[in-house]
C-alpha positions as protocol buffer text, in pm:
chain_id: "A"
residue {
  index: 1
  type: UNK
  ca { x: 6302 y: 14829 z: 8205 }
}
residue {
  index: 2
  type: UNK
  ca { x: 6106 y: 14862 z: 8550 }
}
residue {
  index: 3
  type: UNK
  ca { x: 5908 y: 15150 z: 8420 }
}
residue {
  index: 4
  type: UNK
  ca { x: 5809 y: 14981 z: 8125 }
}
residue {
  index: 5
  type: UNK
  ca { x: 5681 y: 14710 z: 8328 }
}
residue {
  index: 6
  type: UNK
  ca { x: 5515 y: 14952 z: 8539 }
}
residue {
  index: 7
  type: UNK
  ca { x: 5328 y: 15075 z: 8246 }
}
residue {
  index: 8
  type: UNK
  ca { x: 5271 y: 14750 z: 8111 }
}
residue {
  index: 9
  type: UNK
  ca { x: 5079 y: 14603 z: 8419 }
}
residue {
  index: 10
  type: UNK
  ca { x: 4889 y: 14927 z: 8450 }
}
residue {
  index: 11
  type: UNK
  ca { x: 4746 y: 14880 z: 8090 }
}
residue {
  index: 12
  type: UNK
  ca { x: 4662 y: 14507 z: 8145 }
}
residue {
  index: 13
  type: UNK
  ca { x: 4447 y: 14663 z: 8459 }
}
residue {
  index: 14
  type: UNK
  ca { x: 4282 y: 14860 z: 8228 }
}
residue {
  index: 15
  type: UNK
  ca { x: 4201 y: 14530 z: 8005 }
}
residue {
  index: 16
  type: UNK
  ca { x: 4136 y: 14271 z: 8185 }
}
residue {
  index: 17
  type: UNK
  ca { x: 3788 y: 14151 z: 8239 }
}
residue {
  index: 18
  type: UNK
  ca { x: 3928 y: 13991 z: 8624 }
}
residue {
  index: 19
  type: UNK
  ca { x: 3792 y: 14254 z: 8878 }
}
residue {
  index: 20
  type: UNK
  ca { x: 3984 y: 14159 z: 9131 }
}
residue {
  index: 21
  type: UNK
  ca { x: 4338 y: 14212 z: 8900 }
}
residue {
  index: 22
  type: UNK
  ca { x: 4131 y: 14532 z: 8811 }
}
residue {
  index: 23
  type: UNK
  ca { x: 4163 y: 14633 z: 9162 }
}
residue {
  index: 24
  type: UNK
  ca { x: 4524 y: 14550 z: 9233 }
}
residue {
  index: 25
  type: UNK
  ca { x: 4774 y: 14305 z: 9064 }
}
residue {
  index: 26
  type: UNK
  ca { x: 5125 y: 14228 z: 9211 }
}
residue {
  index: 27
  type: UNK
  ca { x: 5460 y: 14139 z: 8991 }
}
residue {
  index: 28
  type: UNK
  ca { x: 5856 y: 14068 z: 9060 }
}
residue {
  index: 29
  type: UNK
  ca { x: 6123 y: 14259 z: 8926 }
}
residue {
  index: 30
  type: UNK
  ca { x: 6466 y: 14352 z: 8987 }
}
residue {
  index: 31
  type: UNK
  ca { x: 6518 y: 14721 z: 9031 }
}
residue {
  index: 32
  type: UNK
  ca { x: 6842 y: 14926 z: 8980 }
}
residue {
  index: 33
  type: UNK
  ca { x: 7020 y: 15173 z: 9195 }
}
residue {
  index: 34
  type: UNK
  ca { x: 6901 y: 15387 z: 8914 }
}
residue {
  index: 35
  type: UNK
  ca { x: 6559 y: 15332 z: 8855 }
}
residue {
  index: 36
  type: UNK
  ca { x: 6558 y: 15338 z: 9225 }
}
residue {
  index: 37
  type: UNK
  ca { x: 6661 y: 15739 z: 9265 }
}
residue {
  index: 38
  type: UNK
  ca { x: 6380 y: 15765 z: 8969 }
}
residue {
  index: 39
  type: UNK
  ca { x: 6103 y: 15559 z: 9166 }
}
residue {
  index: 40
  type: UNK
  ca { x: 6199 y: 15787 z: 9458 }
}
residue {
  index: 41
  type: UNK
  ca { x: 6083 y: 16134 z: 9266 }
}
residue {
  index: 42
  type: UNK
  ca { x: 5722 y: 15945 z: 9250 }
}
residue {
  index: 43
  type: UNK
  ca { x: 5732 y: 15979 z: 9688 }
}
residue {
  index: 44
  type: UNK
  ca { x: 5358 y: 16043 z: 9778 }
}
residue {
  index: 45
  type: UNK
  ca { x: 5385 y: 16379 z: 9911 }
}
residue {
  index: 46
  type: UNK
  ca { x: 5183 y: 16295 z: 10229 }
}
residue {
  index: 47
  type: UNK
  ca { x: 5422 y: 15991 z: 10288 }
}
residue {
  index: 48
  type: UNK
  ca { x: 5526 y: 15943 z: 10653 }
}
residue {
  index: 49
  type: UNK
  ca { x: 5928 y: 16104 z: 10712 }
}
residue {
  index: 50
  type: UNK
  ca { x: 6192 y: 15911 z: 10603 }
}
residue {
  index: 51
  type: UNK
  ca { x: 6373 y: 15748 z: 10916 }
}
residue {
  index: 52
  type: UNK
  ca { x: 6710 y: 15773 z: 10899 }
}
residue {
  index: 53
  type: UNK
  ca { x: 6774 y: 15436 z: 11134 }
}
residue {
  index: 54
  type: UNK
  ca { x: 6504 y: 15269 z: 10953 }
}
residue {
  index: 55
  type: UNK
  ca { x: 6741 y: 15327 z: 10650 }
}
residue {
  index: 56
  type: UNK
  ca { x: 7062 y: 15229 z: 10814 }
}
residue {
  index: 57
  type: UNK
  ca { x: 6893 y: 14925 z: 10931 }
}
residue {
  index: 58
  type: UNK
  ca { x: 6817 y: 14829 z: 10559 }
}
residue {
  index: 59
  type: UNK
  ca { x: 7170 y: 14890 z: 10421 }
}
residue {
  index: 60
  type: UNK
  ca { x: 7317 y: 14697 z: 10655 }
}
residue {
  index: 61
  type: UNK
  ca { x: 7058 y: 14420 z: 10542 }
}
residue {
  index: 62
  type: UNK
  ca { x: 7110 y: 14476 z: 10230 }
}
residue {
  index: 63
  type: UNK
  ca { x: 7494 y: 14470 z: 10234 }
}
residue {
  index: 64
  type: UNK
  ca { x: 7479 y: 14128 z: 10399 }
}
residue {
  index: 65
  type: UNK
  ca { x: 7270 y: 14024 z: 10158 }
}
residue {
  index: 66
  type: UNK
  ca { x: 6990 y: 13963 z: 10403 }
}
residue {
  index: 67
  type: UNK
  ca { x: 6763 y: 14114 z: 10152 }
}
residue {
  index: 68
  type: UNK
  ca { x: 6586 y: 13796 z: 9975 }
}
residue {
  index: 69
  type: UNK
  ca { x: 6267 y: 13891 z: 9753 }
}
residue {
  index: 70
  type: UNK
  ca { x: 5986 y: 13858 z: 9977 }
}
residue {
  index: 71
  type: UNK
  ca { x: 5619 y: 13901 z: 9994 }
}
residue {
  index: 72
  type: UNK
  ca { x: 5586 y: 14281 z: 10094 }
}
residue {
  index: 73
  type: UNK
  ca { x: 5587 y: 14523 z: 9797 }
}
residue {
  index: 74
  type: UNK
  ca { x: 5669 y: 14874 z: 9715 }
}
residue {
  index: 75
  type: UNK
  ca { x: 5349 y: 14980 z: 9620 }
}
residue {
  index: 76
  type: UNK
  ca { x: 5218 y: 15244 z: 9334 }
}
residue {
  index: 77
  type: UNK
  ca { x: 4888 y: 15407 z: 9197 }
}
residue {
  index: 78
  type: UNK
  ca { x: 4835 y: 15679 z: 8986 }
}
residue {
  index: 79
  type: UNK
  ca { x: 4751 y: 16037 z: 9091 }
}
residue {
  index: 80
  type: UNK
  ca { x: 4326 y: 16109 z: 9060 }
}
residue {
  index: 81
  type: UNK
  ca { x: 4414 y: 16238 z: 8671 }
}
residue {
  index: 82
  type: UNK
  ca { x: 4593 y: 15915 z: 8587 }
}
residue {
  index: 83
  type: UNK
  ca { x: 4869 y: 16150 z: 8390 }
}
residue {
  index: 84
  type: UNK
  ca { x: 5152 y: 16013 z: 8675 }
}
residue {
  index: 85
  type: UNK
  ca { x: 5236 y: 15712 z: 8904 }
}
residue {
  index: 86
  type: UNK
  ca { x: 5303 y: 15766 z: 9276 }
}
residue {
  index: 87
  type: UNK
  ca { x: 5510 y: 15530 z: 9517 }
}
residue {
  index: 88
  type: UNK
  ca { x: 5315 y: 15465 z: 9823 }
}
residue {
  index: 89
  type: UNK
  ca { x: 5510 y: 15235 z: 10021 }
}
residue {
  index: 90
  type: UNK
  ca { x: 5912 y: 15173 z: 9967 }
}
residue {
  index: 91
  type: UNK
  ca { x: 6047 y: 15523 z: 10058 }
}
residue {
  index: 92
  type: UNK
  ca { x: 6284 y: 15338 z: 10327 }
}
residue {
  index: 93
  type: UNK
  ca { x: 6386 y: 15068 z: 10116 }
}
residue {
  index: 94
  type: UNK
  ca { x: 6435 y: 15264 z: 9794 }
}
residue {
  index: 95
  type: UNK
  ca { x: 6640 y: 15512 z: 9973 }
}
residue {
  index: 96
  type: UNK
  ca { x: 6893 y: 15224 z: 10115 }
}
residue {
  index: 97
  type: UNK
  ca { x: 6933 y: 15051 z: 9784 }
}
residue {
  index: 98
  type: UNK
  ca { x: 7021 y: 15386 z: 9646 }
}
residue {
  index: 99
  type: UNK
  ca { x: 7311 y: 15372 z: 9949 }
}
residue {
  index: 100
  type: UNK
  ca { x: 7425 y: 15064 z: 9873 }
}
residue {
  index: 101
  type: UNK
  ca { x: 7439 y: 15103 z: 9454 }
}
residue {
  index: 102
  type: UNK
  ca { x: 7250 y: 14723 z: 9443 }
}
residue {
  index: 103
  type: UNK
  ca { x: 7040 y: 14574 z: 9226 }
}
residue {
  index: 104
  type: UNK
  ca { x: 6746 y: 14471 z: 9430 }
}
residue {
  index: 105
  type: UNK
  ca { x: 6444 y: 14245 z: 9388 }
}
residue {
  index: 106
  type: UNK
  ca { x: 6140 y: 14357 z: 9494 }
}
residue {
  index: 107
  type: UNK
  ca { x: 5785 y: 14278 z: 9473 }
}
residue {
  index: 108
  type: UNK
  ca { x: 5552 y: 14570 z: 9310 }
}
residue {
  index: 109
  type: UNK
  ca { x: 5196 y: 14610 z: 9386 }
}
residue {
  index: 110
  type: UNK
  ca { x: 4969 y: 14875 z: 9188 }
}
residue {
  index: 111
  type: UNK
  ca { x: 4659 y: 14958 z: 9341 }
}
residue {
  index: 112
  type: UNK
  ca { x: 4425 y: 15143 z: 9206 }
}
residue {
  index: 113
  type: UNK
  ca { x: 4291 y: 15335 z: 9467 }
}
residue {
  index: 114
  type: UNK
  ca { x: 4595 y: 15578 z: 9602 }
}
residue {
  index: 115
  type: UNK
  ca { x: 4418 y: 15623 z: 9950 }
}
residue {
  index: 116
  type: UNK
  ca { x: 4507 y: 15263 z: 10011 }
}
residue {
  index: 117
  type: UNK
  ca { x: 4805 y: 15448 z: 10166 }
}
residue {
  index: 118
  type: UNK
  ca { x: 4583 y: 15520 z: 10474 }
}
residue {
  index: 119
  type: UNK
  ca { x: 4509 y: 15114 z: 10483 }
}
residue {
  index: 120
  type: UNK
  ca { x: 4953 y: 15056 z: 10460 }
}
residue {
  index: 121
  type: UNK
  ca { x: 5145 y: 14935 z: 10733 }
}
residue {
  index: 122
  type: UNK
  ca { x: 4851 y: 14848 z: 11007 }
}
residue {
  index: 123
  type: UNK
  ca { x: 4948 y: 14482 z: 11106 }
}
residue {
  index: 124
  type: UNK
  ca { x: 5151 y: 14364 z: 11420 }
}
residue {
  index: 125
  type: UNK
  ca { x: 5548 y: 14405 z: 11354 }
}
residue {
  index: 126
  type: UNK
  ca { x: 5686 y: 14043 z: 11433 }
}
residue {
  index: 127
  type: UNK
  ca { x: 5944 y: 14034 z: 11692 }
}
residue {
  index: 128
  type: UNK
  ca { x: 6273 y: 13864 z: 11689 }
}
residue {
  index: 129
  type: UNK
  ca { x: 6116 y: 13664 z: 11905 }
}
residue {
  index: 130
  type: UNK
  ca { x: 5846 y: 13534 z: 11732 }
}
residue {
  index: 131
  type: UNK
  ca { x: 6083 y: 13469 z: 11390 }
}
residue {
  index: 132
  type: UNK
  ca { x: 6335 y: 13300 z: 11604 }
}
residue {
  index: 133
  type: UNK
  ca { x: 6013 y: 13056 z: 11762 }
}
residue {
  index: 134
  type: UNK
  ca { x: 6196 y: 13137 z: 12100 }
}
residue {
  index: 135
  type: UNK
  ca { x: 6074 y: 13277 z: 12422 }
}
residue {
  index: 136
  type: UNK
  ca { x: 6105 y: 13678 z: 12470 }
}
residue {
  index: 137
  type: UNK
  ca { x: 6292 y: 13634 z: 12801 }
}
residue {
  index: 138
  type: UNK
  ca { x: 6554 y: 13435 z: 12585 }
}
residue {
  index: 139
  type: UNK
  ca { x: 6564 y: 13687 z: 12312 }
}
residue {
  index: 140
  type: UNK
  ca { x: 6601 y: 14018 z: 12530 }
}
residue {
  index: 141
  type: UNK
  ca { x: 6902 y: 13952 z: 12741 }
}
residue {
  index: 142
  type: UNK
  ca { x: 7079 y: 13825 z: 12383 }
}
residue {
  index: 143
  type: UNK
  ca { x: 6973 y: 14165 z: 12204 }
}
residue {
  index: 144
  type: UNK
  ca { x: 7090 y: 14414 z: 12498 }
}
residue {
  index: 145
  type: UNK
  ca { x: 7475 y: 14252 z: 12471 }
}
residue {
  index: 146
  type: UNK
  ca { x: 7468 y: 14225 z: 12059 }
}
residue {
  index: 147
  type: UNK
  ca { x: 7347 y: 14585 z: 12126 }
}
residue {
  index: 148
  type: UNK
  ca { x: 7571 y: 14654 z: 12419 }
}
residue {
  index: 149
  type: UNK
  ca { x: 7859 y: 14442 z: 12308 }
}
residue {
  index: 150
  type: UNK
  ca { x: 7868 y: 14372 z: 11930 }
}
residue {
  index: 151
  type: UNK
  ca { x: 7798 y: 14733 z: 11829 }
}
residue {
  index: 152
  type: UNK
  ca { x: 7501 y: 14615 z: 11634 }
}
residue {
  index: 153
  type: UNK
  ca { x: 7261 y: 14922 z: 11641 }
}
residue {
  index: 154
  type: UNK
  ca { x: 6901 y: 14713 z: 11598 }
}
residue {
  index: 155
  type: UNK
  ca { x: 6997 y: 14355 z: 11589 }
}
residue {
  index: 156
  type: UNK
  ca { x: 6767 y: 14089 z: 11365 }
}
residue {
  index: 157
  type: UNK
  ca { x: 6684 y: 13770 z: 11421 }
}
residue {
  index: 158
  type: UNK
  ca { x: 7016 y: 13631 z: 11205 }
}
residue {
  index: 159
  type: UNK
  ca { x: 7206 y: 13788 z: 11448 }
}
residue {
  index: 160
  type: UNK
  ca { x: 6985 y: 13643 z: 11733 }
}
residue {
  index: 161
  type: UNK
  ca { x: 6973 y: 13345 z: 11602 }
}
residue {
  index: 162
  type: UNK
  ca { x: 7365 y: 13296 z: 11583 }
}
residue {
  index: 163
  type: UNK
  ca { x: 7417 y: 13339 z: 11970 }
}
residue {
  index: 164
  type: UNK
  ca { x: 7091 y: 13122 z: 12049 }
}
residue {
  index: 165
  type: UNK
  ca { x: 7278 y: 12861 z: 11879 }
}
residue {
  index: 166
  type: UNK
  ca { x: 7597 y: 12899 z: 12067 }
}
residue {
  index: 167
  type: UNK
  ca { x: 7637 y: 12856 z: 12465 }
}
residue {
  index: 168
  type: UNK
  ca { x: 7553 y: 13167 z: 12517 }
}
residue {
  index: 169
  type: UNK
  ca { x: 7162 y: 13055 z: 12418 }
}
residue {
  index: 170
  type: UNK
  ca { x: 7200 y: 12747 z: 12605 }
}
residue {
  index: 171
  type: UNK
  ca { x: 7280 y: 12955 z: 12945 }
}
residue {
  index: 172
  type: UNK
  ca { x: 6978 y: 13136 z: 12878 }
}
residue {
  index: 173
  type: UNK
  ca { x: 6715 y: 12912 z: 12805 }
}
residue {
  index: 174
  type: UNK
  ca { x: 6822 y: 12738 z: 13142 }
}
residue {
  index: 175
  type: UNK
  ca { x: 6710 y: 13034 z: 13307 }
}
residue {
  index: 176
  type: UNK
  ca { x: 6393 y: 13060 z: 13176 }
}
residue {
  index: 177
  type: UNK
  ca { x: 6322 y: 12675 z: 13176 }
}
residue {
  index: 178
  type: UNK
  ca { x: 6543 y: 12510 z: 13438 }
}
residue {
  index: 179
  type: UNK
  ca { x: 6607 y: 12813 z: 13711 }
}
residue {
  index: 180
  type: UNK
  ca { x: 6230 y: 13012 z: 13636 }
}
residue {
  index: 181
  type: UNK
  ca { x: 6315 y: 13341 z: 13794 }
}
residue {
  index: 182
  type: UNK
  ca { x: 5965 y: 13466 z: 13956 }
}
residue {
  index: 183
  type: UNK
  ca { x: 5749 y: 13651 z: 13685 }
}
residue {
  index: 184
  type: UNK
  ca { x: 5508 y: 13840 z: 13936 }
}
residue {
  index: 185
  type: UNK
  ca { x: 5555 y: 14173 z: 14014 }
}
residue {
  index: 186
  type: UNK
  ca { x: 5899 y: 14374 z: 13993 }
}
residue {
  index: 187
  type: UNK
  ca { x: 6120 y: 14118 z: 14076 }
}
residue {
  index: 188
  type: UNK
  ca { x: 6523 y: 14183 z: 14020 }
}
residue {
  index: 189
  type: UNK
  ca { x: 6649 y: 13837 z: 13924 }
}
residue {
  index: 190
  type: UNK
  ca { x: 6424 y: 13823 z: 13612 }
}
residue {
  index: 191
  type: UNK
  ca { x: 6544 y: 14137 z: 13459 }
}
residue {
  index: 192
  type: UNK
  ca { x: 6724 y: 14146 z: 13126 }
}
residue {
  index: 193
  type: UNK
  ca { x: 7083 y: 14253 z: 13262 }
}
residue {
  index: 194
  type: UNK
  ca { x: 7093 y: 14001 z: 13500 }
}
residue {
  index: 195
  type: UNK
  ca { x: 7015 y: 13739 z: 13285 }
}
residue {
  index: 196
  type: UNK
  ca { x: 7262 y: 13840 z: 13043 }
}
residue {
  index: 197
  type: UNK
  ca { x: 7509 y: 13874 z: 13338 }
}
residue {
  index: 198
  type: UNK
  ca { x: 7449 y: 13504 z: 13437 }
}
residue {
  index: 199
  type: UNK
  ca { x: 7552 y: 13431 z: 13113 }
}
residue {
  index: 200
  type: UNK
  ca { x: 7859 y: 13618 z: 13033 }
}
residue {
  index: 201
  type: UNK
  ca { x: 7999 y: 13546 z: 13388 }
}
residue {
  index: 202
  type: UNK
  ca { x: 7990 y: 13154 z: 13364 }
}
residue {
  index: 203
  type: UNK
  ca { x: 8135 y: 13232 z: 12953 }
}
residue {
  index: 204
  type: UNK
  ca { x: 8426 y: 13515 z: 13062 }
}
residue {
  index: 205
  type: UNK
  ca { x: 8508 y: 13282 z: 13340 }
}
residue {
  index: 206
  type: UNK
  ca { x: 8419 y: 13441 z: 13641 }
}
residue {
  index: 207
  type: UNK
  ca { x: 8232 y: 13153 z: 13810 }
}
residue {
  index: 208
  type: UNK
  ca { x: 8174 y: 12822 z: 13731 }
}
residue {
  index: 209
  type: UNK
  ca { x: 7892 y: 12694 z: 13545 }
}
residue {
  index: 210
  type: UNK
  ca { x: 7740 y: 12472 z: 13835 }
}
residue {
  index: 211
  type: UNK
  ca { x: 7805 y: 12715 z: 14142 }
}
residue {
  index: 212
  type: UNK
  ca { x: 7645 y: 13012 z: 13916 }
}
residue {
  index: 213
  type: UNK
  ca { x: 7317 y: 12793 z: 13918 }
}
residue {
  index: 214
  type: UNK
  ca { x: 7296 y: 12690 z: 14249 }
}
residue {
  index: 215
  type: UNK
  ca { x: 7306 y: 13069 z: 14351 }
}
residue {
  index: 216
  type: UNK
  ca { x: 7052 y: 13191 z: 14061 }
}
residue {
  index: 217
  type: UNK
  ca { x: 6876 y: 12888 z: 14200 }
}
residue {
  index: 218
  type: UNK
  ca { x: 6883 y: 13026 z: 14613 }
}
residue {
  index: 219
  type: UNK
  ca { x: 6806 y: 13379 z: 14512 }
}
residue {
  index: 220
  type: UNK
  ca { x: 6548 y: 13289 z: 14287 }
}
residue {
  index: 221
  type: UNK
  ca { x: 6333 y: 12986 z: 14554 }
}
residue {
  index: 222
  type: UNK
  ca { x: 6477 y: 13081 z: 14888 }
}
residue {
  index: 223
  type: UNK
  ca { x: 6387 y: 13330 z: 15142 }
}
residue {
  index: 224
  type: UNK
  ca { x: 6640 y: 13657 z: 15168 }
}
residue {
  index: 225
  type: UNK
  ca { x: 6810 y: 13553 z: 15488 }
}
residue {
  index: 226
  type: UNK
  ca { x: 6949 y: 13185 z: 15261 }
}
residue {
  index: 227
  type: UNK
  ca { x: 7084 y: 13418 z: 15009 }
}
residue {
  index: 228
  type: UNK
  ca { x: 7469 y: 13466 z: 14957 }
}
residue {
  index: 229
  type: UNK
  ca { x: 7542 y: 13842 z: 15162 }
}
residue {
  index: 230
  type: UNK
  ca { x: 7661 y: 14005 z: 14796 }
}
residue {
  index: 231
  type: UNK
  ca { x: 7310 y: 13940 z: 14669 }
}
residue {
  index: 232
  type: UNK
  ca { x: 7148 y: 14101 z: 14950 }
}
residue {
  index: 233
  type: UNK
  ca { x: 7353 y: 14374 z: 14905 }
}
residue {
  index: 234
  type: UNK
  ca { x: 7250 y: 14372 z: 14536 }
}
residue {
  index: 235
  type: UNK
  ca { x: 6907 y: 14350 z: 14621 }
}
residue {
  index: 236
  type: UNK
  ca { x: 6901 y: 14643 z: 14882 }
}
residue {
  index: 237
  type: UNK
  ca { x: 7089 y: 14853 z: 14648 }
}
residue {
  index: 238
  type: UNK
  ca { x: 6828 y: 14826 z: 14393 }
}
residue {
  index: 239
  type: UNK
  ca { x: 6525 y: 14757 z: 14548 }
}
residue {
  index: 240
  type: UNK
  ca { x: 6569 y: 15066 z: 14775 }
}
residue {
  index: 241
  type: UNK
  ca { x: 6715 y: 15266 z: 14561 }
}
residue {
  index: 242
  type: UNK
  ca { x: 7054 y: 15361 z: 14727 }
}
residue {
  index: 243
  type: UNK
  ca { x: 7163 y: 15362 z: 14451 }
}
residue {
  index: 244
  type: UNK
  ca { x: 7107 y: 15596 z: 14101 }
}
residue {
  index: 245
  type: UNK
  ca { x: 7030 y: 15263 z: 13881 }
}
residue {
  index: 246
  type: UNK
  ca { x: 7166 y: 15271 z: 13502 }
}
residue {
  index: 247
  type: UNK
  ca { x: 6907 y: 15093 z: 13300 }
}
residue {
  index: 248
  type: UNK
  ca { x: 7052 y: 15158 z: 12927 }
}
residue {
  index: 249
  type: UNK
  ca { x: 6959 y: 14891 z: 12722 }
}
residue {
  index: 250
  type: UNK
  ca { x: 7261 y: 14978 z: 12491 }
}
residue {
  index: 251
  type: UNK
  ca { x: 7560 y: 14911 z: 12734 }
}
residue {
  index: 252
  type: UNK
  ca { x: 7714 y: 14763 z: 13005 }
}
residue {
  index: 253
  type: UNK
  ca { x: 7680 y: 14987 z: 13228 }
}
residue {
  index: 254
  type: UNK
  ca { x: 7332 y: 14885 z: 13311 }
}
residue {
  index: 255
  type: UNK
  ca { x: 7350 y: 14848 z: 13677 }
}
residue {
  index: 256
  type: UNK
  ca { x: 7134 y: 14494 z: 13615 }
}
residue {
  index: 257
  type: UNK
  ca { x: 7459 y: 14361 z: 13462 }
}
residue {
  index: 258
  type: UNK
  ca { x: 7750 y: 14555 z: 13578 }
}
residue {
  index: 259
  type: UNK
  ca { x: 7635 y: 14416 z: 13954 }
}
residue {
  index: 260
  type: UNK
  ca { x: 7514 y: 14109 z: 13879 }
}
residue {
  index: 261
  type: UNK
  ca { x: 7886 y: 14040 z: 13731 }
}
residue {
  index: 262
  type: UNK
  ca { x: 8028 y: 14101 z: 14024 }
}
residue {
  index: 263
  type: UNK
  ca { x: 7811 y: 13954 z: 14250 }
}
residue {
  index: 264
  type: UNK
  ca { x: 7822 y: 13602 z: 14044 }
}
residue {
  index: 265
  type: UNK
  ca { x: 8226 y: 13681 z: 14049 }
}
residue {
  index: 266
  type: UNK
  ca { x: 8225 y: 13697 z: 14416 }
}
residue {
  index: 267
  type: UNK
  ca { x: 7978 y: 13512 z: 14593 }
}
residue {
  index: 268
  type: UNK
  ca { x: 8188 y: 13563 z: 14898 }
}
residue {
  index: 269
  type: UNK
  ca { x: 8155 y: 13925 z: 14929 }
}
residue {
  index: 270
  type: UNK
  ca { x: 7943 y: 14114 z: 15155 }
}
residue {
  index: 271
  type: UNK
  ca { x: 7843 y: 14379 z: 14949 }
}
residue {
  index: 272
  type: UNK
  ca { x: 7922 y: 14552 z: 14584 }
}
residue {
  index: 273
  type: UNK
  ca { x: 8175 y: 14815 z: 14564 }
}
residue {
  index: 274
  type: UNK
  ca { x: 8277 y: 14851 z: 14193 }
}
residue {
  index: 275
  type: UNK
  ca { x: 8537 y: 15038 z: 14102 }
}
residue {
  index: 276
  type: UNK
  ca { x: 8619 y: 15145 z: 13743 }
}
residue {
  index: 277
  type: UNK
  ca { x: 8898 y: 14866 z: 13704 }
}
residue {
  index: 278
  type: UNK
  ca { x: 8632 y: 14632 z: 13746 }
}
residue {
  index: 279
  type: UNK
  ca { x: 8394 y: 14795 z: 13471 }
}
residue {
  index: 280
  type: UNK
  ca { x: 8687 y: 14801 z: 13221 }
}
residue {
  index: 281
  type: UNK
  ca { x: 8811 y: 14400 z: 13259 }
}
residue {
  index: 282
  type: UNK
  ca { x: 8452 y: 14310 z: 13228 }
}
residue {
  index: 283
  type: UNK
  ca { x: 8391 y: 14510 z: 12967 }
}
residue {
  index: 284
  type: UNK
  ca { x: 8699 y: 14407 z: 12779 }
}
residue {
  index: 285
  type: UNK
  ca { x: 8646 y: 14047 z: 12880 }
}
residue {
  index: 286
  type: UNK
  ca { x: 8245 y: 14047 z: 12728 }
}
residue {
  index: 287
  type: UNK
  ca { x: 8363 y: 14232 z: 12385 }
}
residue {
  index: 288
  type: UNK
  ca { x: 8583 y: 13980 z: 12372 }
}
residue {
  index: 289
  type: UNK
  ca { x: 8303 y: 13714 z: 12408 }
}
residue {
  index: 290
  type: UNK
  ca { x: 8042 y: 13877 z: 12173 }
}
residue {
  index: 291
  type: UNK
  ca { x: 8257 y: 13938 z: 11840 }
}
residue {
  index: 292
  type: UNK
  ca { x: 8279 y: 13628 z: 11766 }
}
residue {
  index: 293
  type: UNK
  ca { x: 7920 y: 13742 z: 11691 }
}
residue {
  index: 294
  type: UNK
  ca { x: 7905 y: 14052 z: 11501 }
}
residue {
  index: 295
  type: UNK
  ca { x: 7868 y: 14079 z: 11139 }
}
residue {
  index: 296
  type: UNK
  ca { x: 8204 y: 14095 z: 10933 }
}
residue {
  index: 297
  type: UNK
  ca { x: 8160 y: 14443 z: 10853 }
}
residue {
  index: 298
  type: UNK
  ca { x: 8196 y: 14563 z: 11206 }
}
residue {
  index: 299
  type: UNK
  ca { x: 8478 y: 14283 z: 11279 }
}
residue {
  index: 300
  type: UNK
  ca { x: 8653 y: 14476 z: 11004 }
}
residue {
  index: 301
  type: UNK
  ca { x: 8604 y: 14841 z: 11147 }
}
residue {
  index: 302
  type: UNK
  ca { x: 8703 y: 14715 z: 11445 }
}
């Protein structure tokens, strides 16, 4: 059925007296699993390599049915003798359907001109950030624990978007707007971790809402010597690196959150000593939190 179409628009191409459509003309159809493996033997044979988490990425969009027809099309032309039609753009997505054994809808461009596949893929990748209309500073700290903490490999703005709407979001955006850690220069209290940490503490908790931003507050507007002794000890730790610091963006580890847990936990404390005990219960306690928002194929697994 797809091929025919295929064919089809190709001829009308040909025919038409339009030389725009002459150029390039775009359709919808829905594609099989099938046809799909077929498209695939059509690859362009100077196509970029497949990327295998580009690929995972889409199955698991595509198995959530987070895969709506939209406006960006697998696109074909025909080799220089015009005997055969080559796929220029929808090696990634064909390749997932295939996975997944769905029927997807896609839109198809044909160009005529198959070094159009040097003009493919140019424009500015939008964030989750800019789909979610929220600031980056927001968005970050919520990826690194749906990364960290939800097991979700390259989270997407419907999984942003589910803890922006919860308290989690809230906690957040009163950093950024309400607490404004300094932007200028390296400065520890606006780092991702310790946002997320600010979060998670007041949610698993540790500290209660209004003390945690009076001290996120002090740290952030006072001068060192006003600031609660486990924060200066955070600080120095960091700052002059007497420490090695863990900066993964994938767990909780990352020394930006691991501390900054305990130091919201115990405000009283004169330094940070954290002891694997520690990293487990928080850990436990911020899985715990965050499944609520992963997707119900990893609630399952788990």
């Amino acid at each position: 059925m797809f091929f025919q179409k295929l064919n089809q628009t190709y001829n009308h191409m040909a025919s038409t007296d339009d030389p725009l459509d002459q150029q390039q003309f775009t359709f919808n159809c829905l594609i099989t699993a099938k046809e799909a493996k077929e498209l695939l033997k059509l690859n362009y044979e100077g196509n970029r390599d497949l990327n295998k988490d580009t690929v995972s990425h889409y199955i698991r969009a595509m198995n959530l049915n987070r895969w709506p027809l939209h406006p960006e099309p697998l696109v074909f032309s025909k080799s220089s003798d015009e005997l055969l039609f080559i796929l220029l753009n929808g090696q990634h997505r064909l390749t997932a359907q295939i996975e997944t054994g769905l029927d997807i809808a896609y839109s198809v461009c044909i160009h005529r001109n198959p070094n159009i596949y040097k003009k493919l893929d140019q424009g500015k990748v939008r964030t989750n950030a800019d789909i979610t209309g929220s600031h980056k500073n927001i968005v970050y700290p919520i990826q690194f624990l749906l990364r960290a903490a939800s097991s979700i490999k390259k989270p997407v703005s419907d999984d942003v978007q589910k803890v922006l709407s919860d308290r989690a979001g809230a906690l957040l955006s009163e950093v950024e707007y309400e607490i404004k850690p300094p932007q200028t220069g390296y400065n520890l209290w606006k780092q991702t971790g310790f946002r997320a940490a600010y979060a998670m503490a007041i949610i698993t908790n540790r500290i209660d809402h209004a003390k945690a931003f009076e001290v996120y507050t002090t740290i952030c507007r006072n001068e060192l010597k006003e600031w609660p002794d486990v924060f200066v000890s955070f600080y120095r730790q960091m700052m002059e690196r007497q420490i090695h610091i863990n900066r993964s963006g994938v767990n909780l580890d990352n020394d930006y959150f691991m501390r900054g847990m305990f130091a919201f936990q115990n405000t009283e404390a004169k330094t940070i000593s954290i002891h694997n005990s520690f990293r487990s219960q928080v850990k436990e306690d911020v899985y715990k939190a965050m499944k609520k928002y992963a997707t119900e194929e990893l609630r399952i697994v788990a």
